[in-house]
C-alpha positions in Angstrom: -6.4 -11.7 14.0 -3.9 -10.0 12.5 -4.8 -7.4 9.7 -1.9 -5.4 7.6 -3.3 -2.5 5.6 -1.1 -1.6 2.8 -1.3 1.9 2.4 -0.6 4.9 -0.1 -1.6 7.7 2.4 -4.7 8.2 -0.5 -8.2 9.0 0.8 -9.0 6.0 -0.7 -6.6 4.1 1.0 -7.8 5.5 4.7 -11.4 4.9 4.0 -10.5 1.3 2.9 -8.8 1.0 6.2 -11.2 2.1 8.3 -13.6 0.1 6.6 -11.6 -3.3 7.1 -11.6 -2.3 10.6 -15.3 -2.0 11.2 -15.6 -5.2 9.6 -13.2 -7.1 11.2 -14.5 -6.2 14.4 -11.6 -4.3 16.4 -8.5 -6.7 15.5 -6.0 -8.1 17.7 -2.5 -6.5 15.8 -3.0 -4.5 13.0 0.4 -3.1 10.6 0.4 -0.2 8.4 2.6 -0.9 5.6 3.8 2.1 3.5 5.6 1.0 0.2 8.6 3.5 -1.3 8.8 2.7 -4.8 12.5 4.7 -5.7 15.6 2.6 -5.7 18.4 3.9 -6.3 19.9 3.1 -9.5 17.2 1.4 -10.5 16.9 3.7 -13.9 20.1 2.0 -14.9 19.6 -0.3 -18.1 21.9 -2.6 -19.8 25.7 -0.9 -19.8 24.5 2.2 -18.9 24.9 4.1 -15.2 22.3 5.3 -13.3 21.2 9.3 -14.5 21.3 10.5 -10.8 23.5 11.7 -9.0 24.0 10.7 -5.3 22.8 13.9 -4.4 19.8 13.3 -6.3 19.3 9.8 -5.3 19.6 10.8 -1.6 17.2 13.4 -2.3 14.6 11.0 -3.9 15.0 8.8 -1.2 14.5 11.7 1.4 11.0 12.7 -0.4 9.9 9.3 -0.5 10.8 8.4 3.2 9.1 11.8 3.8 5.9 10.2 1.5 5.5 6.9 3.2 5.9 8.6 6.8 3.2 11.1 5.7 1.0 8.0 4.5 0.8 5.8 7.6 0.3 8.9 9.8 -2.5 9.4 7.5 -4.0 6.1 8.0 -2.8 5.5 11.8 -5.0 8.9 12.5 -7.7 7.5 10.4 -7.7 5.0 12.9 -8.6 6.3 15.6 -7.1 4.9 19.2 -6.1 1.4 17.6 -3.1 0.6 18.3 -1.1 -0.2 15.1 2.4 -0.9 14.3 4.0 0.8 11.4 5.9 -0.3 8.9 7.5 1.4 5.5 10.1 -1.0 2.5 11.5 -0.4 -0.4 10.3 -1.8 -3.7 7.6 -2.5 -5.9 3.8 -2.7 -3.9 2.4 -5.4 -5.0 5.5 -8.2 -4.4 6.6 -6.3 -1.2 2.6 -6.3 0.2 2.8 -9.5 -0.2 6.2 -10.6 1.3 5.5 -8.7 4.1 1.8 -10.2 4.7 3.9 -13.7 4.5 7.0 -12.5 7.1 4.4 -10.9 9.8 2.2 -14.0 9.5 -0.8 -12.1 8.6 -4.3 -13.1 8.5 -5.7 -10.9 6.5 -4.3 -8.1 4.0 -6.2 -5.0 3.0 -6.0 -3.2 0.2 -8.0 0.0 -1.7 -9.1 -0.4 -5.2 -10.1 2.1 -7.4 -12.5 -0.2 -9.1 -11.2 0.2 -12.9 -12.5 -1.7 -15.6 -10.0 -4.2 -17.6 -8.5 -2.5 -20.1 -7.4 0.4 -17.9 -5.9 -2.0 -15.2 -4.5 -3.7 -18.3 -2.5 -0.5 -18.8 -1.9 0.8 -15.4 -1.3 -2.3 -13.8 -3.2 -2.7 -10.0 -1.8 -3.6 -6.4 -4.8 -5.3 -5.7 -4.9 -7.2 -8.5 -1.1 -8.7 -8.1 -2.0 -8.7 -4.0 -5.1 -11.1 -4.7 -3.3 -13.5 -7.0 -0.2 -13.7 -4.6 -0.7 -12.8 -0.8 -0.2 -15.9 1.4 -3.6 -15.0 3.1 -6.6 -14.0 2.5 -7.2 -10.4 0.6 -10.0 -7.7 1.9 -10.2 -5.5 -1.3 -12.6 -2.2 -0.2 -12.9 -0.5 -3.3 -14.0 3.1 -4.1 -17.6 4.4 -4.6 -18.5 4.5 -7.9 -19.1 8.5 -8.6 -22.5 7.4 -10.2 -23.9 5.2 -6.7 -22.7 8.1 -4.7 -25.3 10.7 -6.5 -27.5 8.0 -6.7 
């Protein structure tokens, strides 16, 4: 079986993938995929340039690289000794998750959820949700403890 974990670096999104583990019982390949969200230019609208500068754009780039390389250590030592292949692209999460879990010819994709009601994923949007409709596989969401079942 092959598992990829898409992965922020959050708490959240190391417990998730620790949990998919345990209950996928030790898979065969697992990938860590890391999503940077800056592109370059990508604040340009219409006629207009982009407002950074290259400096500034290699910068953001730098920072994010330096993000998504902090996040799948983060995970890979949440691990354990599994053996897992990392993996970090450019783009927005949800569409790249998915494309990825489609290339690799994954079995299974994993994903953290913070558990929010409608109307606030209405406004904030949600991986998971856009991973769910789309992924070419089947979708392990692990979300968060609620803050009232943990005191509970």
């Amino acid at each position: 079986m092959h598992v990829l974990l898409a992965t922020d670096g959050s708490d959240l999104a190391v417990a998730a993938a620790r949990r998919a583990i345990e209950v996928l019982d030790r898979p065969d390949r697992v990938t860590a995929l890391s999503v940077m969200t800056y592109v370059p230019g990508d604040d340009a609208t219409g006629f207009a340039a982009s407002v950074d500068t290259p400096e500034e754009a290699e910068r953001r780039m730098h920072e994010e690289r330096v993000a998504a390389d902090a996040a799948i250590a983060a995970t890979v030592d949440g691990l354990g000794e599994l053996h897992t292949e990392e993996r970090t692209e450019l783009g927005t999460p949800g569409p790249v998750v998915c494309a990825v879990a489609k290339e690799v010819g994954a079995d299974v994709v994993v994903v953290g959820s913070h558990g929010r009601g409608g109307l606030a994923r209405a406004f904030l949007g949600s991986v998971s949700d856009y991973v769910i409709r789309h992924a070419p596989c089947p979708v392990l969401v692990v979300r968060q403890e609620p803050v009232d079942a943990a005191s509970s």
